[in-house]
C-alpha positions in Angstrom: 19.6 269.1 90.2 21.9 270.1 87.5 25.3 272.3 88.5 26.3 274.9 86.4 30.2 274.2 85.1 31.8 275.8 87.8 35.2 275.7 86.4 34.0 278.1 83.5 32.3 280.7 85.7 36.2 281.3 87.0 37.4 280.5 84.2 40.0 278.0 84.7 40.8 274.1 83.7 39.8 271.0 85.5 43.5 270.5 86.5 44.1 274.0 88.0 45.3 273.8 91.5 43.5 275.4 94.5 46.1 278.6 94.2 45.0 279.2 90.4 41.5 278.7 91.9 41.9 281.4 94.4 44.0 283.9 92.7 40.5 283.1 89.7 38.0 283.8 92.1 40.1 287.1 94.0 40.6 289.0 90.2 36.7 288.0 89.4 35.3 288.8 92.8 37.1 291.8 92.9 35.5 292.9 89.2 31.9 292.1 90.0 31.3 292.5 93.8 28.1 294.5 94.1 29.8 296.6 96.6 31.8 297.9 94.0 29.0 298.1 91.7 26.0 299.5 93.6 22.7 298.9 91.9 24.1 296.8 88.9 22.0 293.6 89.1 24.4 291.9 86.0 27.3 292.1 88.7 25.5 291.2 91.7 24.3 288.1 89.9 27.6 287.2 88.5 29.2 287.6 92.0 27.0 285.0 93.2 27.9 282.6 90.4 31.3 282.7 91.3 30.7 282.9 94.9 29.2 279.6 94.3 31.6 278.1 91.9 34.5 279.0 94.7 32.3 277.3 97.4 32.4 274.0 95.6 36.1 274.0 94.1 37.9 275.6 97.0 36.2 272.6 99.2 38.8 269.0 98.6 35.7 267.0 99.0 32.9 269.0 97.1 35.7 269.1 94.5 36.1 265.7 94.6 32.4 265.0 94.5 31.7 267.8 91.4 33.8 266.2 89.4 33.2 262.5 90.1 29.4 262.7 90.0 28.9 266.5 88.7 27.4 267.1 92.3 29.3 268.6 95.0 26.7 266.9 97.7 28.0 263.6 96.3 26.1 260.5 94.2 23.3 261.3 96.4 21.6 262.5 99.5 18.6 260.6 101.0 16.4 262.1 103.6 16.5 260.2 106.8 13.1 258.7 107.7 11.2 260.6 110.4 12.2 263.8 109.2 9.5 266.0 106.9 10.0 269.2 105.2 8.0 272.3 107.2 10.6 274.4 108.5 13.6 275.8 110.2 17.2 274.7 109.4 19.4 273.7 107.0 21.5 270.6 106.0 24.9 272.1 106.9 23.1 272.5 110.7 22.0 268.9 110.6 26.0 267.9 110.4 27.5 270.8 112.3 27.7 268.2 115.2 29.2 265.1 113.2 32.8 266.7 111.9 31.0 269.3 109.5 33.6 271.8 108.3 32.8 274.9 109.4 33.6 278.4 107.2 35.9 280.0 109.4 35.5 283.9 109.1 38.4 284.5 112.4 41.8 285.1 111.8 43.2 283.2 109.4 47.0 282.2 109.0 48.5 283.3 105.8 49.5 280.8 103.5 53.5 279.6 103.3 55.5 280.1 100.1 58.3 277.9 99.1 61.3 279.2 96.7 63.8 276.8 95.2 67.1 278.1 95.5 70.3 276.3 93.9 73.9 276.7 95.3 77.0 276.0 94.2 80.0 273.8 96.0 82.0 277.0 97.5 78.5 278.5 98.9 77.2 275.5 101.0 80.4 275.0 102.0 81.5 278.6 103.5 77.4 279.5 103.9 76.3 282.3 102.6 73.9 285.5 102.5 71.1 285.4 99.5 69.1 288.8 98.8 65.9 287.0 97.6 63.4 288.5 95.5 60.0 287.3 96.7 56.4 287.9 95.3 54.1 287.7 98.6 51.2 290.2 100.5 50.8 292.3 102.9 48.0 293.6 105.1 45.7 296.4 103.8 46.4 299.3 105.7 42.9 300.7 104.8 40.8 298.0 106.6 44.1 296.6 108.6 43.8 293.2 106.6 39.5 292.8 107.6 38.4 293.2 103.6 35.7 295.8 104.9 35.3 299.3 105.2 35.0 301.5 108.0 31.3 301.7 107.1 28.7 300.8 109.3 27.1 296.8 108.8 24.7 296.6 106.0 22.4 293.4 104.5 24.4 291.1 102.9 23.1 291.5 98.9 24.4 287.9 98.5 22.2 286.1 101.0 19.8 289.2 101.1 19.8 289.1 105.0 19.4 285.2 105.0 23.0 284.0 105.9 22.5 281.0 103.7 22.6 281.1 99.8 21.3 278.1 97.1 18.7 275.6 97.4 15.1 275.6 98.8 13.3 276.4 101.9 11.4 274.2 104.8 13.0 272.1 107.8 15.6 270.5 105.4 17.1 272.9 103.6 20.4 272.3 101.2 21.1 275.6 101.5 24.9 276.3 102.8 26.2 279.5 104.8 26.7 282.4 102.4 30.3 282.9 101.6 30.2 286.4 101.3 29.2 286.9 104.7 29.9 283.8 106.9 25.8 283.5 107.5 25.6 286.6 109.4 23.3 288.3 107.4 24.7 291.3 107.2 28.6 293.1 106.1 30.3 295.9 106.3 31.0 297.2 102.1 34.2 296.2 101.0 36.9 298.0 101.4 38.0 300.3 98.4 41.8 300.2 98.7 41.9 296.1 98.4 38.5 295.3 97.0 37.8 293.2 99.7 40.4 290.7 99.7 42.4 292.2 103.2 46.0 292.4 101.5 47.7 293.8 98.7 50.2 292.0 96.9 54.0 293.3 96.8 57.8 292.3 95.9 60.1 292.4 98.5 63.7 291.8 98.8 64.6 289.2 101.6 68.2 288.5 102.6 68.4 285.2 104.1 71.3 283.5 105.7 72.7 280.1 104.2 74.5 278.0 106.7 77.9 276.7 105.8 77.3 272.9 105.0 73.7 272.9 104.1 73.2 269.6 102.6 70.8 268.8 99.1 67.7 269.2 99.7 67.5 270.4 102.8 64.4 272.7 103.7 64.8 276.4 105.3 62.4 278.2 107.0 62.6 282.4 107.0 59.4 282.6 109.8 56.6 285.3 108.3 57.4 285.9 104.7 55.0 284.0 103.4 51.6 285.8 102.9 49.6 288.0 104.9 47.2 286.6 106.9 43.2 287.2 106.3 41.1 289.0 109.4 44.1 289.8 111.4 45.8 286.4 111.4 49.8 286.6 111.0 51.6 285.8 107.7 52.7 282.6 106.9 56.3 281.4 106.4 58.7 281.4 103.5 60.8 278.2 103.0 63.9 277.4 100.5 63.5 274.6 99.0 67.9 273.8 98.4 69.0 271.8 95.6 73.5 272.1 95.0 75.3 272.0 92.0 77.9 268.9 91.6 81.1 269.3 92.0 83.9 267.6 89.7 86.3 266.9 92.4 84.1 265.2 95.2 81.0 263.0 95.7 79.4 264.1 99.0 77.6 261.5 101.0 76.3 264.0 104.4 79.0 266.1 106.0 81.7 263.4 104.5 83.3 264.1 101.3 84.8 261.4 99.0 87.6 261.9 96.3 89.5 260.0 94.0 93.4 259.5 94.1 95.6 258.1 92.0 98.8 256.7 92.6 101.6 254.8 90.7 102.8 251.3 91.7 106.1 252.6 92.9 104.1 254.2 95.2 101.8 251.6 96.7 104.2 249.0 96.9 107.0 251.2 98.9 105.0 253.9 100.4 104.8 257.8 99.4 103.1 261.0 100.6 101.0 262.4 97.9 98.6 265.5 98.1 94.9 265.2 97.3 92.0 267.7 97.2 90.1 269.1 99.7 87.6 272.1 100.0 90.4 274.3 101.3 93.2 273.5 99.1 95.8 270.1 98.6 97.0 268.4 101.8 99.5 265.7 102.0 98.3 262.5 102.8 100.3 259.4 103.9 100.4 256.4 101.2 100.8 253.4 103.5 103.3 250.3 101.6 101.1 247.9 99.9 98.6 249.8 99.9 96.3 248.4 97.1 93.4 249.6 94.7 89.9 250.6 96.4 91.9 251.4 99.7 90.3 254.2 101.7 92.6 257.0 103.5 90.7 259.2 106.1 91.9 262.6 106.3 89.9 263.9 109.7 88.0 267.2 109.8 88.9 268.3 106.4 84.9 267.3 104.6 82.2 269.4 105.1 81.3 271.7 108.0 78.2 270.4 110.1 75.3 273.0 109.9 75.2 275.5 112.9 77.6 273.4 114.5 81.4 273.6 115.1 83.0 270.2 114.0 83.2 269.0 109.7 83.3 265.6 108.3 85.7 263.9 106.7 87.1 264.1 103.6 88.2 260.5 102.3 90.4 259.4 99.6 89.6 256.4 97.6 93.0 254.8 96.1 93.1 254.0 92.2 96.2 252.1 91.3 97.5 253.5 87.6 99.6 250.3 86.4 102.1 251.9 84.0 102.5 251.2 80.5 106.1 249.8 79.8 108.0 250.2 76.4 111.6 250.4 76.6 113.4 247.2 77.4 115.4 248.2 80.8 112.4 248.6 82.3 110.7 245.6 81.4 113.7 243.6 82.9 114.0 245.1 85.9 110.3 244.0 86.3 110.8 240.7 85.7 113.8 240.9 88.0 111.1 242.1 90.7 108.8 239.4 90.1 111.4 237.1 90.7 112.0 238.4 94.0 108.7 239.8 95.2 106.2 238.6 93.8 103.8 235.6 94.9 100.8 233.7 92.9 98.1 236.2 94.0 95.2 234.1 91.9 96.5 231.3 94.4 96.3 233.3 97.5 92.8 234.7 96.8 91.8 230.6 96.4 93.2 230.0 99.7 91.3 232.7 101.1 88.0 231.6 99.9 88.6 228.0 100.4 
């Protein structure tokens, strides 16, 4: 049997992601249910089209199979042997037992929302407070998130009574559960305020604690302020997606940060205190004599703080040795003088070292 192009009906592309194909199907269904448009056979027929066309595309695998072999049942379904047509139930019955997916018309959680949020050096590492503005939903008030109206049940016009929509009659049936109604057959109208849907959308301003030290890419979660929930399920969560902002002065590697220092030869050969960098200002560190190039000095506790903890890292100087650049005579002889004295065949002492 030939399916209609359901990606049309909602009018979105092949590549649209299951939130384009709900947010599709809520603005259509919301246009064209025939609760909202009593006695106009165009709308009700409409409604069922998309009704249909959200079936197949909200479902992973009927998806899959739609667009793979343009049938969301699949390449092909064969009718076991022993079975006849002549009456009673449909296939979705025949696989309830076997890990069939049923509709679920409870409570429903509401779906999470993630928010990237970028932070510079001085805010991870103090923390700070964000006042996020944040598109989510809320709970109809009206029908207290239930999509209905206080109005008493009536036949479902999708299913006419039925609880099953699409294909044929007899003992197997393809017809599937309605999705208007969740097969009962019958449903209350929708409700006016939300059209149906159980929530209203809404911007609200959240103000969300950063801790000091939060690290790149971590992942926080603000618990219910994500969407409302459908049928009096509770919202979903919001989570902050953290990306940071380099810093010129240090390369962070966890809760330990790493910086550069120069230092003249004077001051590796003999010795020196120098100051370096850290979060909180220059603090001396101690040059050890002979210290040479790619040395690493620790300087304890002064790196980054360790989320929702009390300690920090460390904060650890990597020694570059700046070889100065000698023009005036007296100082060129008073280096060879030096070398004469001090200094050894270091090419030869890395031989004997490896020999």
């Amino acid at each position: 049997m030939a399916h209609p192009d359901y990606y049309k009906i909602l009018g979105v592309s092949k590549s649209a992601s299951d939130e384009d194909i709900k947010k599709a199907y809520r603005k259509l269904a919301r246009k064209h249910h025939p609760d909202l448009n009593p006695g106009d056979a165009k709308a009700e027929a409409e409604f069922k089209k998309l009704s249909e066309a959200n079936d197949v595309l909200s479902d992973a695998e009927k998806r899959k199979n739609y667009d793979t072999y343009g049938d969301p049942s699949g390449p092909g379904t064969q009718i076991p042997p022993g079975f006849q047509q002549g009456a009673g139930f449909g296939f979705e019955d025949i696989f309830a037992g076997f890990g069939g997916r049923p509709m679920r018309h409870g409570p429903e959680r509401g779906e999470d929302l993630i928010h990237a949020v970028r932070l510079g050096f001085r805010e991870a590492f103090e923390g700070t407070r964000l006042n996020l503005r944040v598109n989510r939903s809320e709970p109809c008030l009206t029908c207290r998130g239930t999509g209905e109206s206080s109005r008493k049940q009536e036949q479902c016009r999708t299913c006419q009574g039925k609880g099953k929509v699409g294909g044929g009659s007899g003992f197997l049936s393809f017809g599937r559960t309605c999705p208007d109604c969740g097969g009962r057959g019958s449903k209350a109208p929708a409700c006016p305020d939300c059209g149906g849907a159980g929530r209203h959308g809404r911007q609200e301003t959240v103000t969300i604690a950063i801790p000091a030290g939060v690290e790149d890419g971590a992942k926080l979660r603000v618990a219910g302020k994500g969407e409302a929930g459908r049928r009096g399920g509770g919202p979903g969560d919001l989570f902050l997606q953290i990306s940071m902002e380099q810093d010129a002065r240090f390369e962070r590697k966890g809760p330990n940060l790493y910086v550069k220092l120069p230092i003249s030869f004077t001051e590796a050969a003999l010795g020196a205190k120098v100051d370096v960098p850290t979060p909180e200002g220059q603090q001396t560190i101690k040059v050890p004599p002979g210290t040479q190039t790619g040395a690493k000095l620790r300087l304890k506790g002064q790196g980054m703080p360790i989320p929702r903890g009390s300690q920090r890292g460390d904060l650890i100087a990597e020694v570059a040795l700046v070889t100065p650049a000698i023009q005036d005579e007296r100082s060129k002889e008073l280096l060879r003088e030096l070398a004469e004295l001090n200094d050894e065949d270091v090419r030869k002492q890395r031989g004997a070292n490896h020999g």
